[in-house]
C-alpha positions as CSV (number, residue, x, y, z in Angstrom):
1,X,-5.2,0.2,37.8
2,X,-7.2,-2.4,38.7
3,X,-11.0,-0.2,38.8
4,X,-10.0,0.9,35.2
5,X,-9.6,-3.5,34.6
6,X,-13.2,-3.7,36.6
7,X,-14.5,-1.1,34.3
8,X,-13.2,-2.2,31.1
9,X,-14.4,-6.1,31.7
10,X,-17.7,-4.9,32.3
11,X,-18.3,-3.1,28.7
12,X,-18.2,-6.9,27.7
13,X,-21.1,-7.6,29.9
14,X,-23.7,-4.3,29.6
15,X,-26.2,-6.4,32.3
16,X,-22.8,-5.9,35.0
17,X,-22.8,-3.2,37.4
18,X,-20.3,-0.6,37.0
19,X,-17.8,-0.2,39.8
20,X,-17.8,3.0,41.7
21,X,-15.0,5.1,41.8
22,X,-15.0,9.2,40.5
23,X,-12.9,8.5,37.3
24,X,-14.6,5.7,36.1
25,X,-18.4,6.8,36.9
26,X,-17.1,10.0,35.2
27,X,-15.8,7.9,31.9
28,X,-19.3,5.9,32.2
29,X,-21.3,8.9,32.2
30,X,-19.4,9.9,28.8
31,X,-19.6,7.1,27.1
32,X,-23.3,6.8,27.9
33,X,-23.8,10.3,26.5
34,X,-21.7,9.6,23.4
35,X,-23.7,6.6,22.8
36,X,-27.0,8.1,22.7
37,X,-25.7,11.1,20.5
38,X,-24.2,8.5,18.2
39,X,-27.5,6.5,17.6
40,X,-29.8,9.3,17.6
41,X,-29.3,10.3,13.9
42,X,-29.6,6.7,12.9
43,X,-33.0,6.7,14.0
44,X,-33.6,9.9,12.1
45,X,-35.8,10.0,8.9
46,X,-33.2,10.2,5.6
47,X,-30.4,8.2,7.5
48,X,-30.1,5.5,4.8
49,X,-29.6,7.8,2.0
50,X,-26.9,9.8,4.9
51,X,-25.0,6.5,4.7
52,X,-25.8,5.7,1.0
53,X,-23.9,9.1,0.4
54,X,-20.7,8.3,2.8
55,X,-20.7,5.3,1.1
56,X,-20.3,6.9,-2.3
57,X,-17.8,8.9,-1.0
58,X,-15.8,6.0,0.4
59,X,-16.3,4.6,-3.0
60,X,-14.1,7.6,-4.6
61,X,-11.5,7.8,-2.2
62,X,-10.8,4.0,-1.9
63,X,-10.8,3.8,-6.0
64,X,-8.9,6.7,-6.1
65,X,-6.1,5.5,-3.9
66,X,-6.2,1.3,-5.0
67,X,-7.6,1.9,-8.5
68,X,-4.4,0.9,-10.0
69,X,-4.1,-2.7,-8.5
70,X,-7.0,-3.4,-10.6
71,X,-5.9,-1.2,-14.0
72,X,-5.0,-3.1,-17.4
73,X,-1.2,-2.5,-17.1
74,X,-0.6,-6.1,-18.1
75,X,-0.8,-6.7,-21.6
76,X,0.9,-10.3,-21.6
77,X,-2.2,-11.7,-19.0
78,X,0.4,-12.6,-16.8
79,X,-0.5,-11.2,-13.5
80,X,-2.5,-12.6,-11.0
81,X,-3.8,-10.1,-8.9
82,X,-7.0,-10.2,-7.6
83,X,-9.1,-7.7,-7.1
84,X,-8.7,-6.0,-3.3
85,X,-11.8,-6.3,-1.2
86,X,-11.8,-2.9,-0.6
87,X,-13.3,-2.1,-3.5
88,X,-16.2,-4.1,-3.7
89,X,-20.2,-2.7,-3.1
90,X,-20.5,-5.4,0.0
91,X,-17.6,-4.3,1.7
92,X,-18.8,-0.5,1.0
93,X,-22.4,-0.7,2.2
94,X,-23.4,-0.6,-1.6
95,X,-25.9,-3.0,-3.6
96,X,-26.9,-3.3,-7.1
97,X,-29.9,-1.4,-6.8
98,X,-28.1,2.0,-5.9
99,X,-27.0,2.3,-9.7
100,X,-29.6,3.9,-11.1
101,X,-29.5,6.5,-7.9
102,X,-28.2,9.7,-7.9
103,X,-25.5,11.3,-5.6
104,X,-23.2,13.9,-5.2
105,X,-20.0,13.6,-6.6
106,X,-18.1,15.7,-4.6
107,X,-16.7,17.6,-7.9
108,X,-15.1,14.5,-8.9
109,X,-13.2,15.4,-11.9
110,X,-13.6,18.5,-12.6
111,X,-16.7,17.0,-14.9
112,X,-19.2,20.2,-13.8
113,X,-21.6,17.6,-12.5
114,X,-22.4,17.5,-8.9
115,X,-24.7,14.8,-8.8
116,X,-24.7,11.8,-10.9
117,X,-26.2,8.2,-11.1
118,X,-24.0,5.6,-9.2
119,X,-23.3,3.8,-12.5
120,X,-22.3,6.8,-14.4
121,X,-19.3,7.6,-11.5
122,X,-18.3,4.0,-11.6
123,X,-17.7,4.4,-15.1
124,X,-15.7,7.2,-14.9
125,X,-13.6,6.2,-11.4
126,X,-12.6,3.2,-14.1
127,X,-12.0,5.4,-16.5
128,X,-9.7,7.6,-14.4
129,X,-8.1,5.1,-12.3
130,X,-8.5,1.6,-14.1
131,X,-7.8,1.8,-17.6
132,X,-4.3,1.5,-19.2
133,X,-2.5,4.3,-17.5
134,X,-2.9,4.4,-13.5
135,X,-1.4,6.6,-10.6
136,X,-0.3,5.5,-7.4
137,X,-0.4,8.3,-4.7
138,X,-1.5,7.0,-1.5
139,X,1.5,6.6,0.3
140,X,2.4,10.6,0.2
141,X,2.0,11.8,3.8
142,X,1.7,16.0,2.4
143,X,-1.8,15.9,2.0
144,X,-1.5,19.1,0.2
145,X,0.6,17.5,-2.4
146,X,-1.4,14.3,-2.7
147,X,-4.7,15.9,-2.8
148,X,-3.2,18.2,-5.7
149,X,-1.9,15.0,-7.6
150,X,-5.5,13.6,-7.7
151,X,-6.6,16.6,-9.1
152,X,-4.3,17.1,-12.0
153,X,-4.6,13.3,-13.4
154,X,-8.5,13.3,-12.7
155,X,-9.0,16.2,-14.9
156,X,-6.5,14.9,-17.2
157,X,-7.3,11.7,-17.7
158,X,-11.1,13.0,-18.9
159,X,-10.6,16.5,-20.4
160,X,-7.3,15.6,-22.0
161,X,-6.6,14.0,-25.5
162,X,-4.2,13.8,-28.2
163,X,-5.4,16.0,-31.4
164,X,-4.7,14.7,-34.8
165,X,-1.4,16.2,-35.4
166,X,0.1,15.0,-32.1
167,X,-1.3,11.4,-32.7
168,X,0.6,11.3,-35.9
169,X,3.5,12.4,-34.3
170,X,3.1,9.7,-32.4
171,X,2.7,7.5,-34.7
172,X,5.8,8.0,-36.4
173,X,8.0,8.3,-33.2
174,X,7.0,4.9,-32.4
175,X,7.4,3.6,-36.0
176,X,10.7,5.0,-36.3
177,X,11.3,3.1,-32.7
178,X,10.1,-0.4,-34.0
179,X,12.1,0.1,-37.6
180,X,15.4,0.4,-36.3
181,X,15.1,-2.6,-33.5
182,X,13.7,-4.6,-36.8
183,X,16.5,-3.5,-39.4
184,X,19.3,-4.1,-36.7
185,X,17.5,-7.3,-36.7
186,X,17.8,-8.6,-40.5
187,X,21.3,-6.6,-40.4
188,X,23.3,-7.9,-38.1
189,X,21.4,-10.8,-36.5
190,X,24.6,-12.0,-34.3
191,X,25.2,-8.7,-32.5
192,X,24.4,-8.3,-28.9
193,X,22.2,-4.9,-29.0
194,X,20.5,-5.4,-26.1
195,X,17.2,-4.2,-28.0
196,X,14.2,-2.1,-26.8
197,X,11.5,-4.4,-28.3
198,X,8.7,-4.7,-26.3
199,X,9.1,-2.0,-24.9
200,X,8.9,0.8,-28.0
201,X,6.8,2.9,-26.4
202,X,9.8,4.7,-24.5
203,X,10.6,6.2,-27.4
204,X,7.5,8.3,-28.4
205,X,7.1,8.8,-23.8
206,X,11.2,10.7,-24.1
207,X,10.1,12.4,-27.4
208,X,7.2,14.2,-25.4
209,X,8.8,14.4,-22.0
210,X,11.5,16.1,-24.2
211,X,9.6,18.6,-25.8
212,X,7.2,19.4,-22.8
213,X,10.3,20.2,-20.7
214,X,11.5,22.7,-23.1
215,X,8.2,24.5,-23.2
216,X,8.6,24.8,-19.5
217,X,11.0,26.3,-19.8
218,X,13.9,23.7,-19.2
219,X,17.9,24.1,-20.9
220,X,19.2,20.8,-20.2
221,X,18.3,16.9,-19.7
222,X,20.6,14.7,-18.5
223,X,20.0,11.8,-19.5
224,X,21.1,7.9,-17.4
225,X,20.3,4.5,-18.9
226,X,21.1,0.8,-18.8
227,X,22.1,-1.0,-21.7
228,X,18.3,-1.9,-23.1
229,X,17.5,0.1,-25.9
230,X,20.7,2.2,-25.7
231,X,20.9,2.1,-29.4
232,X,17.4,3.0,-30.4
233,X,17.4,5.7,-27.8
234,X,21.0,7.1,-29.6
235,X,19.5,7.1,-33.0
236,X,15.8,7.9,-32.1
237,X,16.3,10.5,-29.3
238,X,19.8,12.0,-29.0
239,X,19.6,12.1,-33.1
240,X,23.0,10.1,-33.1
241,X,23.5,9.5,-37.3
242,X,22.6,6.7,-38.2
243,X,25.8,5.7,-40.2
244,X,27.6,5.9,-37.0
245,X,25.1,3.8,-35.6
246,X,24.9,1.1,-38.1
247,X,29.3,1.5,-38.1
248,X,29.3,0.9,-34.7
249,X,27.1,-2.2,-35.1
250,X,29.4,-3.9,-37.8
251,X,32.2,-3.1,-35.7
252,X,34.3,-0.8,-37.3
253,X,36.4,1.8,-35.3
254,X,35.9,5.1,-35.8
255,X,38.4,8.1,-36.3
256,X,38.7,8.9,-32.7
257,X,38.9,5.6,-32.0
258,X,41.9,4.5,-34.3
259,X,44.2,4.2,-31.7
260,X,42.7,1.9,-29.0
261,X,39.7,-1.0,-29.4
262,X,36.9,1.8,-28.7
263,X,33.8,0.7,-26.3
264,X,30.9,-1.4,-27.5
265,X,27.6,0.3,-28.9
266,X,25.8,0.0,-25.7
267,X,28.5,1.4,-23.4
268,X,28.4,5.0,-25.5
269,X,27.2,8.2,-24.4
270,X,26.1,11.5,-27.0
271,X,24.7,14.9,-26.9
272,X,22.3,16.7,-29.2
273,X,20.8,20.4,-29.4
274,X,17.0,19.4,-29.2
275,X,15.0,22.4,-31.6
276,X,11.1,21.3,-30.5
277,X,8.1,21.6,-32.3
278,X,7.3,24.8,-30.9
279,X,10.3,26.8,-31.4
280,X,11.9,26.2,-28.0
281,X,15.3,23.9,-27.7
282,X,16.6,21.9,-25.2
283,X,20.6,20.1,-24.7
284,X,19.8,16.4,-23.9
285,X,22.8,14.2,-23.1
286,X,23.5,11.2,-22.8
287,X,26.0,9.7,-20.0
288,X,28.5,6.6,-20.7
289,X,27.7,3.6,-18.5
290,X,30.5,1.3,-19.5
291,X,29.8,-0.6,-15.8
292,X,27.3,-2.3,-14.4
293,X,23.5,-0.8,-15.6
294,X,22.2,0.9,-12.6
295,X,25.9,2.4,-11.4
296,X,25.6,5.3,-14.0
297,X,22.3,6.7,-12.0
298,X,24.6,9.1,-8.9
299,X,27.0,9.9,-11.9
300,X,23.9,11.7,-13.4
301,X,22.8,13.1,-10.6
302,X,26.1,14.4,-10.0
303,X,26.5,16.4,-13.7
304,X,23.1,17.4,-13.2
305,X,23.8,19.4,-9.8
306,X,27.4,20.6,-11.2
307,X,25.5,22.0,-14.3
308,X,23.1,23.9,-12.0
309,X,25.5,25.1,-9.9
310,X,27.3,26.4,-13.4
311,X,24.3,28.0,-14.3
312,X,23.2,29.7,-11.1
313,X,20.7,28.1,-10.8
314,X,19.0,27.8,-7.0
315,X,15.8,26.4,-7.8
316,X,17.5,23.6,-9.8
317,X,14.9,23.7,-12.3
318,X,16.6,24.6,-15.5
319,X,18.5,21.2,-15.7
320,X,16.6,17.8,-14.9
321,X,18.3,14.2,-14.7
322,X,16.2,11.8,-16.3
323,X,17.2,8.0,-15.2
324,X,16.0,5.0,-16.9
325,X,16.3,1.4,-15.5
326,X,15.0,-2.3,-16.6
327,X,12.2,-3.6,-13.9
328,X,14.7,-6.1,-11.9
329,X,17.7,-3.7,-11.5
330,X,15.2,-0.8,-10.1
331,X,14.2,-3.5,-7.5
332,X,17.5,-5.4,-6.6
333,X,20.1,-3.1,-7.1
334,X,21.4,-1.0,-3.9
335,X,22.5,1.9,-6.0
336,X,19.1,2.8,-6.7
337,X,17.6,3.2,-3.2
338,X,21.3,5.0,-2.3
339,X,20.9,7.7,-5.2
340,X,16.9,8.3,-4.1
341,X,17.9,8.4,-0.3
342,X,20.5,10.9,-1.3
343,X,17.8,12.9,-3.3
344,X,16.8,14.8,-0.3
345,X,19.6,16.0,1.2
346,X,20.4,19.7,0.5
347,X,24.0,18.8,-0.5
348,X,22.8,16.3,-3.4
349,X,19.6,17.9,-4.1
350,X,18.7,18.1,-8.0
351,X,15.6,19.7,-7.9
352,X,13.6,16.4,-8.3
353,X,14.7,13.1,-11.1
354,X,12.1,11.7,-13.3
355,X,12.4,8.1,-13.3
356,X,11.2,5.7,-16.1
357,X,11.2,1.9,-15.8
358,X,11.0,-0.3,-18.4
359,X,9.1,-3.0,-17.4
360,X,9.6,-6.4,-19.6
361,X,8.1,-8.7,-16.7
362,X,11.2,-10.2,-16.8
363,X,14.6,-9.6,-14.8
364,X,16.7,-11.1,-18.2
365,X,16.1,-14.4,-17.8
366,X,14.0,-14.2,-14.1
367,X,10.5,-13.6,-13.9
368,X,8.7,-11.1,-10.9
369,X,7.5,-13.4,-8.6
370,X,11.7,-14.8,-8.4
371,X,12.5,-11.1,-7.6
372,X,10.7,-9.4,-5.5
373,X,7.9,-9.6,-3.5
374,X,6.1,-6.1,-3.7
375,X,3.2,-5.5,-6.6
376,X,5.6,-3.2,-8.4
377,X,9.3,-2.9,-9.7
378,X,8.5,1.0,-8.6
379,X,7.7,0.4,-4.5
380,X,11.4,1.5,-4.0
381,X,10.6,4.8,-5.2
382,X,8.2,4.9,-2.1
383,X,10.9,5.7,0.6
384,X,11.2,9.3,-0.6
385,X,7.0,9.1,-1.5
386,X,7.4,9.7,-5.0
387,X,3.9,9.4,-7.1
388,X,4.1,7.1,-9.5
389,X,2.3,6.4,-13.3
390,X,1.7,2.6,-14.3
């Protein structure tokens, strides 16, 4: 209407006079009220710390939700990411002379402390949120869900460590990991193995995934994966003998093979009664993925819903898929985003699929910038607003 284009044009001009008309003096007289309630605190004594405070506050939620774009999750120095303005003390209202000031944390943590110096919660947002292991959250809509998220990887990223015992165990997972990729190595130099090197560490992270689901009370793992580290995962994980292992390498058919040319190392699936640490035991197996890497992931999915099913099982918590991939395929293969669409429908519903990408920074011979054009191999995961751990 064209008073409400008067009125409007005049906000641009405060020396204009305001055109008459009952809706717009009415509007006027709000926005004149609002005004003067608004800057009326400002001119309040202890408004600068006020703002000092949101400021902090801002500080924690903005490093809480964008922390990870500035975490040490790149061990080659390969990335090139600067650091998101967002983050800075200009952009926050914040100086270098507030570091030594104390404010309230907000129970940041869990730490006990409700007030701390500025420097002191910088430190520890960094130590939560920018060190090697970061979480991205912010794009879950359930703020009950996200708000519980922060919580459980704030306290444990200060109150949780590995004892002695566990950091042995460790120790020799991923030592057992790194001597087989070397030995196959030396062995048989000319095989295609597809090895895990570079990316060990999956071995110790399935180890403990493993053995934390059986203490939860879990009966089965299905287990999906690509051809990369197939072989270390059979030996290392599924507790495939290692004879077969290294007879399968050399090429030589075994007895149930005798009548056909068999399937190559890296094709083969295998099952293993998992006996844990603490008593409990867990079936993990192991599906065949003679096709092409990310095809075996609905094939999983499916097994793991027949076996609930089988089991009674409504909450669909007794059986989880687990579904590995290499960084590219995650990104540029339609299967994937298929299989995760398909995730929340009741008639495909597993009860929830931990995925784990193996991230070499390279799609086989292609590197991440030739890819894909999001931060992370994981952003697909964000159409059903998974969290995700760097």
């Amino acid at each position: 209407p064209l008073e409400w284009r008067q009125y409007f044009s005049t906000l641009a001009a405060p020396s204009a006079e305001i055109p008459h008309g009952p809706i717009v003096q009415a509007v006027a007289e709000r926005t004149r009220q609002r005004g003067a309630t608004a800057v009326a605190p400002a001119r309040a004594e202890g408004a600068p710390a006020m703002e000092k405070q949101a400021a902090v506050s801002r500080l924690i939620q903005v490093y809480s939700l964008r922390g990870h774009q500035i975490a040490d999750l790149d061990p080659l120095g390969l990335w090139e990411r600067p650091a998101p303005a967002v983050l800075s003390f200009d952009f926050l209202g914040l100086d270098e002379s507030d570091l030594q000031r104390e404010f309230s944390t907000g129970g940041l943590a869990g730490t006990g402390h409700t007030r701390m110096k500025l420097q002191d919660i910088l430190a520890l947002l960094k130590q939560i949120y920018c060190g090697k292991l970061a979480a991205e959250f912010a794009h879950i809509s359930r703020a009950r869900e996200r708000l519980w998220l922060r919580e459980q990887f704030e306290a444990c990223r200060v109150h949780w460590t590995f004892a002695p015992e566990e950091q042995k165990t460790i120790l020799d997972s991923l030592t057992r990991a790194e001597g087989i990729e070397q030995f196959l190595q030396l062995r048989y130099p000319t095989q295609k193995r597809f090895s895990l090197e570079g990316g060990e560490t999956l071995i110790p992270m399935l180890d403990i995934l493993a053995d934390e689901a059986a203490a939860l009370g879990v009966d089965e793992m299905v287990i999906g994966m690509p051809h990369r580290g197939r072989v270390n995962v059979l030996a290392n994980i599924l507790r495939k003998p290692y004879e077969m292992v290294l007879a399968e390498c050399a090429g030589s058919l075994l007895a149930r093979e005798a009548t056909g040319d068999g399937d190559v190392k890296y094709h083969l699936g295998y099952s293993h009664d998992r006996a844990t640490a603490s008593g409990n035991h867990v079936h993990l197996s192991l599906s065949a993925n003679p096709r092409h890497l990310e095809a075996v992931n609905p094939v999983v999915e499916g097994v793991a819903r027949a076996k609930q099913d089988h089991m009674a099982d409504p909450e669909r918590g007794r059986v989880v898929p687990v579904l590995m991939h290499g960084d590219a395929a995650f990104t540029g293969q339609g299967v994937v985003a298929e299989t995760l669409t398909l995730s929340e429908l009741d008639g495909y519903r597993t009860g929830g699929t931990i995925h784990v990408i193996v991230n070499n920074q390279i799609g086989f011979t292609t590197p991440p910038e030739a890819y894909r054009f999001t931060p992370y191999p994981s952003d697909v995961a964000k159409i059903i607003q998974a969290p995700v751990l760097h």
